[in-house]
LUMLOVEX-575364 format. One record per atom (N, C-alpha, C, O, CB): residue in one letter; x, y, z. Coordinates in steps of 0.2 Angstrom, whole numbers, plus 5000, padded with zeros to 4 digits. Glycine has a CB too. Layout:
AXYZ;...
end
This chain:
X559049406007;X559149346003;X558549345998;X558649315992;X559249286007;X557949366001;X557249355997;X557349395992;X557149355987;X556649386001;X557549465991;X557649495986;X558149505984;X558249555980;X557549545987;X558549465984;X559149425980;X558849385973;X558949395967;X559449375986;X558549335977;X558249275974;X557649305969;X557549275964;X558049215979;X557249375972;X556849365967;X557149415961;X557049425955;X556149385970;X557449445964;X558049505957;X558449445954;X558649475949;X558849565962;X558649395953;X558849335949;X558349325945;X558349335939;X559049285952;X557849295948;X557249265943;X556749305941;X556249285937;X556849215945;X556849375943;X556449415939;X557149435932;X556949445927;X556149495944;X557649435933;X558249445928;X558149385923;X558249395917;X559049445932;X557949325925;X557949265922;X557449295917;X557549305911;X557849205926;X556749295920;X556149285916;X556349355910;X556449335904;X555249295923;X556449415912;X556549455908;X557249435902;X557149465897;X556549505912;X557649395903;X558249375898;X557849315894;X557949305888;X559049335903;X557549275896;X557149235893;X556549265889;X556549245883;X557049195899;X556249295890;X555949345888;X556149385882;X555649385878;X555949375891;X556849405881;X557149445878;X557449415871;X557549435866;X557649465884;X557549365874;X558049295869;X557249275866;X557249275860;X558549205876;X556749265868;X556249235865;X556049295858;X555949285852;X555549225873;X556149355860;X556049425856;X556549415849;X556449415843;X556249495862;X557049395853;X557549385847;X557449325842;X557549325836;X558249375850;X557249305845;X557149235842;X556649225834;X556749195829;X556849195849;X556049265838;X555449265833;X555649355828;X555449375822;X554549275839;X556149375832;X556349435825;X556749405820;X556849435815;X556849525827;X557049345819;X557749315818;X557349305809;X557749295804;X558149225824;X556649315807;X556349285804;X555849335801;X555549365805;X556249225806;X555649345795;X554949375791;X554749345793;X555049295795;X554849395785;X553849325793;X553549285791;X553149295786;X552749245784;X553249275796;X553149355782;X552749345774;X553249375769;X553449435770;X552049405774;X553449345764;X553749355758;X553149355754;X552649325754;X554249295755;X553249415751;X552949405743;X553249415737;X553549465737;X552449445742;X553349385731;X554049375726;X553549395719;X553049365718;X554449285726;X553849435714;X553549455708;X554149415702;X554649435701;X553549545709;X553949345700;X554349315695;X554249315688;X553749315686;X554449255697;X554849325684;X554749305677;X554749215675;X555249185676;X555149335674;X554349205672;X554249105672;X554349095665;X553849115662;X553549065674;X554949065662;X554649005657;X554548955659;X554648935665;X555048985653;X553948925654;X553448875656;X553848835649;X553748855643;X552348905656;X554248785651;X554448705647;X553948665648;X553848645654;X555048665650;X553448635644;X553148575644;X553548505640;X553848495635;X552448595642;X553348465646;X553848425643;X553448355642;X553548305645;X554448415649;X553048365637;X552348345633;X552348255632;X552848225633;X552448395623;X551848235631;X551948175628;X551248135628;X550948145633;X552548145632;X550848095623;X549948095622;X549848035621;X550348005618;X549448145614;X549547995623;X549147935619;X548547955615;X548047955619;X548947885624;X548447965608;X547847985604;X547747925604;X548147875604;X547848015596;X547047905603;X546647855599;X546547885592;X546747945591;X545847845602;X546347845587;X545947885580;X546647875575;X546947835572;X545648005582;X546747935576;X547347955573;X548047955574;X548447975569;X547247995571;X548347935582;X548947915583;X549347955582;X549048015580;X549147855580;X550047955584;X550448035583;X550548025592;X550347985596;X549848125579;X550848115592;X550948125601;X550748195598;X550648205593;X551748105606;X550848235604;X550648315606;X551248345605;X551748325606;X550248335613;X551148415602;X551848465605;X551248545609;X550648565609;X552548515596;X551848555612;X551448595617;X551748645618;X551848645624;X551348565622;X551848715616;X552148745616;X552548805622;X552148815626;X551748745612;X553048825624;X553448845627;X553148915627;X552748935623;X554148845625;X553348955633;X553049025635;X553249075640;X553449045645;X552349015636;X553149145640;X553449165647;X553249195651;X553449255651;X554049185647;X552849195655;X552549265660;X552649275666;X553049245670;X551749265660;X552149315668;X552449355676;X552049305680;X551549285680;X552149465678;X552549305686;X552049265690;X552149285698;X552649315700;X552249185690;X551649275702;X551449315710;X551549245713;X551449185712;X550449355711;X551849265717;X551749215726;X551949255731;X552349295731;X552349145728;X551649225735;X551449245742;X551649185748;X551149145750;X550749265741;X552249185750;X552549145757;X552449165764;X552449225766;X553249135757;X552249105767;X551949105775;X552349075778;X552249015779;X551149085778;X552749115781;X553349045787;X553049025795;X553049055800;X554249095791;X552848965794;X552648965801;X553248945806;X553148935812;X552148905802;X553948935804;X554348955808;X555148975804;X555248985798;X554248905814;X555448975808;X556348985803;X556548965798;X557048975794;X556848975805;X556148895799;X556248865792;X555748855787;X555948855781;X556548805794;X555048835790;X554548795786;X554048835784;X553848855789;X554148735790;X553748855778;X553548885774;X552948855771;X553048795770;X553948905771;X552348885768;X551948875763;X552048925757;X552048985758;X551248865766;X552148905750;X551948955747;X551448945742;X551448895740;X552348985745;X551148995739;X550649015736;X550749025729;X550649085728;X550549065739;X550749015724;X550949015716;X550449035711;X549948995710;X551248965713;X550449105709;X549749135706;X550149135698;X550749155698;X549449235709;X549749115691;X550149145685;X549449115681;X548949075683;X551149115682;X549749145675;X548949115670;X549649105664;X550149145664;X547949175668;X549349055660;X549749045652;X549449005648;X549148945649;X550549025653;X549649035642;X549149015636;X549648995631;X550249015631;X548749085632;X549448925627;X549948875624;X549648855617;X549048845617;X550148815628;X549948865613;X549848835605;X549948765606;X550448745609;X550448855599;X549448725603;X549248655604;X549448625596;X549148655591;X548348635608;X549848575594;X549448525588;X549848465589;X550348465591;X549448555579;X549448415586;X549748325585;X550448355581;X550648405579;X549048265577;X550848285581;X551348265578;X551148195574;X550848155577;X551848275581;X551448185568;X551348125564;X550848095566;X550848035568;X551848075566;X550248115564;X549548095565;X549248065558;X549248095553;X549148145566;X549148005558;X548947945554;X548047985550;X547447955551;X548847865561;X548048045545;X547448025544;X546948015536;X546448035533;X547248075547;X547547975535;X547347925529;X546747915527;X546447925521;X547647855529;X546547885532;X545547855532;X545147925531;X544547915530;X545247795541;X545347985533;X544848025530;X545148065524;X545048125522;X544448055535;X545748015520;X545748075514;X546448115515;X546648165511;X544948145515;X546748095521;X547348165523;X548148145524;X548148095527;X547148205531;X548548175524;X549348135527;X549348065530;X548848045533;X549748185534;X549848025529;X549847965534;X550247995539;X550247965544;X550147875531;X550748065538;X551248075546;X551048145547;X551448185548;X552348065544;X550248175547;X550248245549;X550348275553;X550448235558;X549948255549;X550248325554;X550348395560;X549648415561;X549548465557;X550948465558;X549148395565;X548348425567;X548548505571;X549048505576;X547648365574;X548348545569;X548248615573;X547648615576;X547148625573;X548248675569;X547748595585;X547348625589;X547048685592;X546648685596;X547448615593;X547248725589;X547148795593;X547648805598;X548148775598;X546548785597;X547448855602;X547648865609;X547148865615;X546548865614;X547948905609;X547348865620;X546948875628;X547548895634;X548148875634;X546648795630;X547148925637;X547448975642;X547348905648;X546948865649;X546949055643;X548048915652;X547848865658;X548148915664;X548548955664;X548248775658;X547548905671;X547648935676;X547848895682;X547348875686;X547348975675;X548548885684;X548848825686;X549048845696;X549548845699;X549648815681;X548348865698;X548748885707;X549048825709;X548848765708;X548048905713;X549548855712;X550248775714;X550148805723;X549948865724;X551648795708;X550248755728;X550248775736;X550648725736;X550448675735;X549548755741;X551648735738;X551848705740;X552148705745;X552048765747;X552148695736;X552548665751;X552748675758;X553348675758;X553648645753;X552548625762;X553648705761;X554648715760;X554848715765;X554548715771;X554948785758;X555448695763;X555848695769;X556648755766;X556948735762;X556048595773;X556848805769;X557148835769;X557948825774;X558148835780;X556648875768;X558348815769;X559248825774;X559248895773;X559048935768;X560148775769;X559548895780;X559948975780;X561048975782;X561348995786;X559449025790;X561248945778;X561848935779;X562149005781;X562749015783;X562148885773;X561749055778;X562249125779;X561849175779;X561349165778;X562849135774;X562049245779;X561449285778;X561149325771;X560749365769;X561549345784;X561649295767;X561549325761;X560849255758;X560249265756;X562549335756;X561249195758;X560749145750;X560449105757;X560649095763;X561449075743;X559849095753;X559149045757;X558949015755;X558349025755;X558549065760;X559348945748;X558948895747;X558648855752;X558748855758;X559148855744;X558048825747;X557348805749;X557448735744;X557748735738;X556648855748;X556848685748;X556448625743;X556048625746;X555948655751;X556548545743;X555448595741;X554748615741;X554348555739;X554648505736;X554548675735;X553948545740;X553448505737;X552548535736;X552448595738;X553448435741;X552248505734;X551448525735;X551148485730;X551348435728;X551248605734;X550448545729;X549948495722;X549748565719;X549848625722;X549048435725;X549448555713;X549448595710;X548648595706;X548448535705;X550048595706;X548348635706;X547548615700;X547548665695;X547448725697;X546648615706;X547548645690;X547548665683;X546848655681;X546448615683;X548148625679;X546648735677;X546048735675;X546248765669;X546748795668;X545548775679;X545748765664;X545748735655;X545148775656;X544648765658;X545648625652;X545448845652;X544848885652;X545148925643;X545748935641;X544648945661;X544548945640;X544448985634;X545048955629;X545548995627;X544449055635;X544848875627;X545048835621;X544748875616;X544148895615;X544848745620;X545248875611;X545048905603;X545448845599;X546048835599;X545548995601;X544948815595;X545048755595;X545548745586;X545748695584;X544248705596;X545548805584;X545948825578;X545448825571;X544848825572;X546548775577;X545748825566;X545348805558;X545548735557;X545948735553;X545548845551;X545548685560;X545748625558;X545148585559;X544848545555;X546348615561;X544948585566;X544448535569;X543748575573;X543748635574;X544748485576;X543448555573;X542748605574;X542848615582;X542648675584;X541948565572;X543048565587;X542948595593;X543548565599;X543648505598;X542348585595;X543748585603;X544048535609;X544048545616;X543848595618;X544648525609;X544248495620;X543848515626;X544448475634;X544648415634;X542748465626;X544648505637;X545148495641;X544748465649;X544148495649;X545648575642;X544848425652;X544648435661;X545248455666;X545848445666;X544348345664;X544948495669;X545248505675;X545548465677;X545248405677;X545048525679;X546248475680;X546248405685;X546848455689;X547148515688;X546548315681;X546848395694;X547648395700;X548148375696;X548148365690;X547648335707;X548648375701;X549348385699;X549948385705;X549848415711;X549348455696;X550248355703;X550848365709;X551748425710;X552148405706;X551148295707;X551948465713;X552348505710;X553048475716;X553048445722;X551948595709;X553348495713;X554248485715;X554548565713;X554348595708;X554748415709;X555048605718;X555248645718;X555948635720;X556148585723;X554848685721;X556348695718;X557048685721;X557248775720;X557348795714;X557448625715;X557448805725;X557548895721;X557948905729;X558148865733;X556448975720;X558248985727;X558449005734;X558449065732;X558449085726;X559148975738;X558249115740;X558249165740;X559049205742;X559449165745;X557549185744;X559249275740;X559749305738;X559549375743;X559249425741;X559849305729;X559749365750;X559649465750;X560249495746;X560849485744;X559749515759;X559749565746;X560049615746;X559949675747;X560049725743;X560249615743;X559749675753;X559449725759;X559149705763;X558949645762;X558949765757;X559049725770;X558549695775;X557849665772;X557649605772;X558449755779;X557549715769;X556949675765;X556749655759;X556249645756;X556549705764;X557349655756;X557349625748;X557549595744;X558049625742;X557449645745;X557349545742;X557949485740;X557649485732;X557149505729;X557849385745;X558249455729;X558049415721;X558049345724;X558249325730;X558649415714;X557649285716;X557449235719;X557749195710;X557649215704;X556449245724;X557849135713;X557949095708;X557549035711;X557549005717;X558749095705;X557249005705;X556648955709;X556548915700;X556548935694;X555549015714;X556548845703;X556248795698;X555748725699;X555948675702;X556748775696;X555348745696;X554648685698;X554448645692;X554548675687;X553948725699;X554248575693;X554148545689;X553448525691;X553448505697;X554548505688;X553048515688;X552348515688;X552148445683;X552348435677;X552048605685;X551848405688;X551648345685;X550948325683;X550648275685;X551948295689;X550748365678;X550048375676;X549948345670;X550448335666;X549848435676;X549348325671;X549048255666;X548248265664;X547848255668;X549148185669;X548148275658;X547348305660;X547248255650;X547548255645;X547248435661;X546448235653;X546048205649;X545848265640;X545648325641;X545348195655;X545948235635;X545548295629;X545148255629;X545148195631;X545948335623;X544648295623;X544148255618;X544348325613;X544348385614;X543248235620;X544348285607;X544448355602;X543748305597;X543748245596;X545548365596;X543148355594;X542648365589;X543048365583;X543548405581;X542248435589;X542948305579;X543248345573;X542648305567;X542848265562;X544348325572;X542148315570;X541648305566;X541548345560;X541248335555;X541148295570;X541848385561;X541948415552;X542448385545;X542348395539;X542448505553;X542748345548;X543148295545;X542948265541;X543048255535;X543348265549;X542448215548;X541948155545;X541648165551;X541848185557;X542248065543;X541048135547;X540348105553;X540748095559;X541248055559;X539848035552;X540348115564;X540348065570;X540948045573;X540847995577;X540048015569;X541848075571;X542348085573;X542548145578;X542748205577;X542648075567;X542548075585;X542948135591;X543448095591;X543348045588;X542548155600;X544148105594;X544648115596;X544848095604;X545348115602;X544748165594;X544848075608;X544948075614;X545948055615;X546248025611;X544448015616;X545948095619;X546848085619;X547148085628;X546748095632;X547248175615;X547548075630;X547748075637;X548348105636;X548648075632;X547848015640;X548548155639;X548948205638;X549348235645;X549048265650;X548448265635;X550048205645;X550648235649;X550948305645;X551148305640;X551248165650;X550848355650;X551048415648;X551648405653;X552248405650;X550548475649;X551548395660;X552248405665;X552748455664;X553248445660;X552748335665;X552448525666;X553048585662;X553548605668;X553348595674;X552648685659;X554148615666;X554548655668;X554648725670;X554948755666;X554948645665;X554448755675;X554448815676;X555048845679;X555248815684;X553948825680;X555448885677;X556148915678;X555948995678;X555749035673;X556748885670;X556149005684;X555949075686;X556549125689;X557049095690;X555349065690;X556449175690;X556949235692;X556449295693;X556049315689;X557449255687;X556649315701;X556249395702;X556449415709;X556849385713;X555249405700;X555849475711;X556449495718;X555949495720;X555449505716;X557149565719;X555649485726;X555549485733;X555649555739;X556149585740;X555849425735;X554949555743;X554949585751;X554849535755;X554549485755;X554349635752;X555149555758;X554849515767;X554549565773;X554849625774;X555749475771;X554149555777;X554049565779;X553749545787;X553549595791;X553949585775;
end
């Protein structure tokens, strides 16, 4: 009977065991996804000075992430891209030094590098599609403004950001999926534009909702 009972719960511990094995293969724990992104900014400024609003220009580049499942469902991922946008006013009021009452100021451009860390939660309704929702924050850095032939200089601050996601992944293969993914990025960042070439002692200060739309497509490993 002794070895009865212990040939059960040695059978147990080992099925239990076995099932636990299964359990933790049922899942990758590292994706990494190579996407193409348009970047929609979905723009909008309070100027002082001269009044008007911003446009902000549209763009498309490659972008890297890198996902960590801490379990079957719940995920962090990782969003790497850099992108460079043509900046200028719309209907800008600049009568008082000599210029249009409804102009178009040419800012330049500036490169922004936007790392996004959002948290997901992934459905598996079948083995082929694996949408996901996401949230996180995002910190945008404002580096190498070329401030155009219009105004002598401008100047961006970093800031935080909030991001929203919505994508799902597509196998097709054991390790290889395509991915369709869309983020909205709710970023808002402080200018001061120089335009002391203008007139004396004229800066610009503006508050500036870019909030872009990122709409992406690419394929993925798991591993």
């Amino acid at each position: 009977m002794k070895k009865a009972i212990l040939s059960i719960v040695t059978g147990l511990i080992f099925s239990l065991g076995f099932a636990q094995a299964q359990e933790n293969q049922e899942y990758d724990k590292w994706q990494i996804r190579l996407r193409g992104v348009g970047v929609v900014p979905v723009e909008n400024a309070e100027i002082s000075t001269i009044g008007g609003n911003v446009s902000v220009s549209s763009t498309f580049i490659p972008e890297l992430d890198i996902t960590y499942f801490f379990s079957k469902n719940v995920a962090a991922e990782l969003i790497l891209g850099t992108t460079k946008h043509n900046v200028h006013t719309t209907n800008s009021d600049l009568s008082a030094i000599g210029g249009a009452a409804n102009a178009n100021v040419d800012l330049g451009d500036v490169w922004l590098l936007p790392p996004t860390l959002t948290l997901q939660y992934h459905f598996r309704p079948n083995k082929v599609w694996k949408p996901y929702v996401g949230a996180g924050v995002n910190y945008t850095i404002f580096y190498n403004p070329d401030a155009g032939n219009t105004v002598k200089d401008i100047s961006y601050d970093n800031t935080f950001g909030f991001a929203m996601q919505l994508g799902t992944d597509i196998n097709i293969s054991k390790n290889i999926f395509l991915n369709l993914d869309v983020k909205n990025i709710l970023l808002k960042t402080d200018v001061n534009v120089d335009a002391s070439n203008l007139a004396a002692g004229l800066h610009i200060p503006a508050k500036v909702d870019i909030n872009p739309f990122l709409l992406g497509f690419g394929v993925g490993i798991k591993f």
